[in-house]
PAKOL-704776 format. One record per residue: x, y, z of N, C-alpha, C in turn; residue in one letter. Coordinates in steps of 0.001 Angstrom, whole numbers, padded with zeros to 6 digits, always signed. Layout:
BEGIN
XYZXYZXYZa ...
//
This chain:
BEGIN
+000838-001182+000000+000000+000000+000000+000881+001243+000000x +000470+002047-000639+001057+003613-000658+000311+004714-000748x +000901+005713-000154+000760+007235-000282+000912+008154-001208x +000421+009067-002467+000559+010042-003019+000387+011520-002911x +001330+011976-003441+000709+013569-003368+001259+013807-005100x +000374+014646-005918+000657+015248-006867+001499+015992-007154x +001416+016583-008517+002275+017913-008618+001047+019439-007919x +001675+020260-007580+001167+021409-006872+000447+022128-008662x -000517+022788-007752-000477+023425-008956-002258+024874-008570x -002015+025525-009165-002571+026908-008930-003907+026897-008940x -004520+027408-008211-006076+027190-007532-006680+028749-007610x -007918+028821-007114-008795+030019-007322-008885+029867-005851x -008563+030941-004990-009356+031420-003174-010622+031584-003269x -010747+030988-001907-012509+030896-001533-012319+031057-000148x -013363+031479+000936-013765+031521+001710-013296+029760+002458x -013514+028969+001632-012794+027714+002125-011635+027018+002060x -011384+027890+000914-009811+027912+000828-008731+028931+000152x -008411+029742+000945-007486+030775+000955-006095+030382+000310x -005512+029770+000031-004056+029350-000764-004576+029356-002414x -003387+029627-002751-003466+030549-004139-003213+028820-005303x -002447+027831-004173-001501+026806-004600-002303+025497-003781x -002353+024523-004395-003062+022833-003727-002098+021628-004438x -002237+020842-003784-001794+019729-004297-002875+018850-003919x -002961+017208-003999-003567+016500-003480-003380+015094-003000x -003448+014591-001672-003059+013550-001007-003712+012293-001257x -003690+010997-001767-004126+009892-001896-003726+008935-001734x -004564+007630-001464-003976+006261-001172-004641+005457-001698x -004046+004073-001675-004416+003087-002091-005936+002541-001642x -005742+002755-000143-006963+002406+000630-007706+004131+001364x -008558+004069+002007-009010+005240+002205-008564+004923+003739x -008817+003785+004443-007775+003418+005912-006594+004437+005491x -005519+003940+004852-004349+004231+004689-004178+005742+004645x -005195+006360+004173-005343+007736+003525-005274+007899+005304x -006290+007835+006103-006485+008180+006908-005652+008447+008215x -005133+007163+008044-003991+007145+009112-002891+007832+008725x -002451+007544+007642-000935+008893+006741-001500+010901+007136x -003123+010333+007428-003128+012542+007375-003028+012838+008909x -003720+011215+009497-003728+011642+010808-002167+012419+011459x -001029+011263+010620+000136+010925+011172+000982+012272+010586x +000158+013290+009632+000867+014467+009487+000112+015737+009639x -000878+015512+010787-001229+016560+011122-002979+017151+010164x -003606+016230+009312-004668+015980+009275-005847+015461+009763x -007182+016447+009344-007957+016050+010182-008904+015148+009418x -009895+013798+009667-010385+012951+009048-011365+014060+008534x -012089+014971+008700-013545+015316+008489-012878+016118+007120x -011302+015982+006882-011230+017582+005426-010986+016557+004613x -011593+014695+004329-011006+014235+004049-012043+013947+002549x -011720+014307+001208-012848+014512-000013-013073+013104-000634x -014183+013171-000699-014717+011848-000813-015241+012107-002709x -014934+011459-003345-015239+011771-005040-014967+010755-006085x -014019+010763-006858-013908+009032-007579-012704+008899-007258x -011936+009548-006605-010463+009147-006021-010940+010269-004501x -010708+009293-003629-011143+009966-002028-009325+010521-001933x -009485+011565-001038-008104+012477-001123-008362+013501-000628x -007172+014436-000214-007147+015033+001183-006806+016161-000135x -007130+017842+000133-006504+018808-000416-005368+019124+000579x -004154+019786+000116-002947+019914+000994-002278+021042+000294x -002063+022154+001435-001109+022817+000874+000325+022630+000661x +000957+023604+000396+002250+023078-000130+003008+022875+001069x +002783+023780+002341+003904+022905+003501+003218+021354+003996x +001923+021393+003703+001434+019895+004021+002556+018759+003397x +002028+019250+001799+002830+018603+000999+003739+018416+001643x +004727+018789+001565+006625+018978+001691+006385+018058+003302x +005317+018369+004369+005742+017145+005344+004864+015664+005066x +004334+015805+003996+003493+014443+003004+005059+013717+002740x +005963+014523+002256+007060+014110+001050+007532+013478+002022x +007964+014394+003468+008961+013760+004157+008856+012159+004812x +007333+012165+005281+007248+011056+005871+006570+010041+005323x +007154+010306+003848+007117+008991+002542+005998+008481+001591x +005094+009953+001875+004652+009796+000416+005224+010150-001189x +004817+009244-002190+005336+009341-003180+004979+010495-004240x +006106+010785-004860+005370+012104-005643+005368+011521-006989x +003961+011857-007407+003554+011539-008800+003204+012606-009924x +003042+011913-010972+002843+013479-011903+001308+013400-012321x +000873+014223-013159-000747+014243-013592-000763+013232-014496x -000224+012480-015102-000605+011076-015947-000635+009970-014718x -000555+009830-013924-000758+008844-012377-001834+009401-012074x -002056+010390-011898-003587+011070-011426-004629+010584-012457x -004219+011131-013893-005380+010367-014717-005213+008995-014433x -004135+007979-014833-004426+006815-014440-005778+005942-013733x -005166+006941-012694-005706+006824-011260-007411+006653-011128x -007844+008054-012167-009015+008556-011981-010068+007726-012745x -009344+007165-014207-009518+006440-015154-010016+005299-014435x -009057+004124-013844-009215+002912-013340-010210+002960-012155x -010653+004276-011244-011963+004530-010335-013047+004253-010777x -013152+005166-011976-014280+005469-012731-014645+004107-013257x -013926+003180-014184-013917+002012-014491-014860+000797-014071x -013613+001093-012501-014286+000371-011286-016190+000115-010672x -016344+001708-010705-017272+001782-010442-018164+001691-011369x -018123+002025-012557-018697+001694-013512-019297+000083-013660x -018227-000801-013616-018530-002076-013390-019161-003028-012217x -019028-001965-011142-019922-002260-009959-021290-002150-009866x -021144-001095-010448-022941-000474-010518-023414-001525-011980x -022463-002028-012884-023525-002656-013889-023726-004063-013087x -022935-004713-012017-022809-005558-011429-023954-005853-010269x -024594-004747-010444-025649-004318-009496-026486-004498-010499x -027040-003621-010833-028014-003548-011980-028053-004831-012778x -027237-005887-012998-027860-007295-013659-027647-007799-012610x -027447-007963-011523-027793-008752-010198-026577-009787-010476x -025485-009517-011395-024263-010495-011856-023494-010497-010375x -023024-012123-010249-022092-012384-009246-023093-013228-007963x -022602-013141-006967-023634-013507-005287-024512-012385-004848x -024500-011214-005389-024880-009641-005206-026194-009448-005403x -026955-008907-004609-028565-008511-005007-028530-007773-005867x -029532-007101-006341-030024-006430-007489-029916-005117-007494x -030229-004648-006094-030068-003271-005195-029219-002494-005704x -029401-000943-005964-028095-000081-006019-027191-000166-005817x -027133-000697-004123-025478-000791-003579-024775-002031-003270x -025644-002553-004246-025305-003948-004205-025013-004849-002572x -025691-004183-001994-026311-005357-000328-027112-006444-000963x -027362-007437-000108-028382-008585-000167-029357-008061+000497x -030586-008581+000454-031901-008368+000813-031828-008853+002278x -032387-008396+003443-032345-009081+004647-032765-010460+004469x -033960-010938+004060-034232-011966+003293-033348-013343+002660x -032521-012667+002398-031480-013564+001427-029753-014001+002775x -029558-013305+003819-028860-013773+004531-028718-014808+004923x 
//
């Protein structure tokens, strides 16, 4: 399992976020995510949940992301990244929708209380 942070790169200020500059923090697992922001001074609740779950970080975040061994990647790892999510889920939800596999039929693919 591993840690990423991107390349930095130039943002619009808001009321929610004042830095001119972002990068962004990710993992393999969203555990992993969690415990790596805890372990540098992140809080679980800033933690963005979307087709790649990931922390926004400024650039001194970053730089103590780097130190305590996350990997730095470039924006073709990010698409990668975003690509093989999307994919994913894509194939989950059709996996749902034909009821394919042990999986109920349901949106989120649970079993029916029924069926336990």
């Amino acid at each position: 399992m591993s840690v990423y942070v991107d390349c930095m790169f130039s943002c619009r200020t808001s009321r929610k976020w004042r830095y001119p500059k972002a990068s962004h923090l990710f993992a393999d697992s969203e555990k992993e995510l969690l415990e790596f922001g805890r372990k540098i001074g992140l809080k679980p609740g800033w933690l963005q949940r979307g087709v790649v779950t990931h922390f926004d970080i400024t650039p001194n975040v970053r730089e103590r992301a780097v130190r305590a061994g996350a990997i730095q990647v470039d924006r073709k790892f990010v698409y990668e990244r975003i690509k093989a999510a999307r994919k994913a889920k894509a194939d989950s939800e059709a996996k749902c929708v034909t009821g394919a596999g042990n999986r109920g039929i349901l949106g989120n693919c649970e079993t029916n209380s029924t069926e336990r």
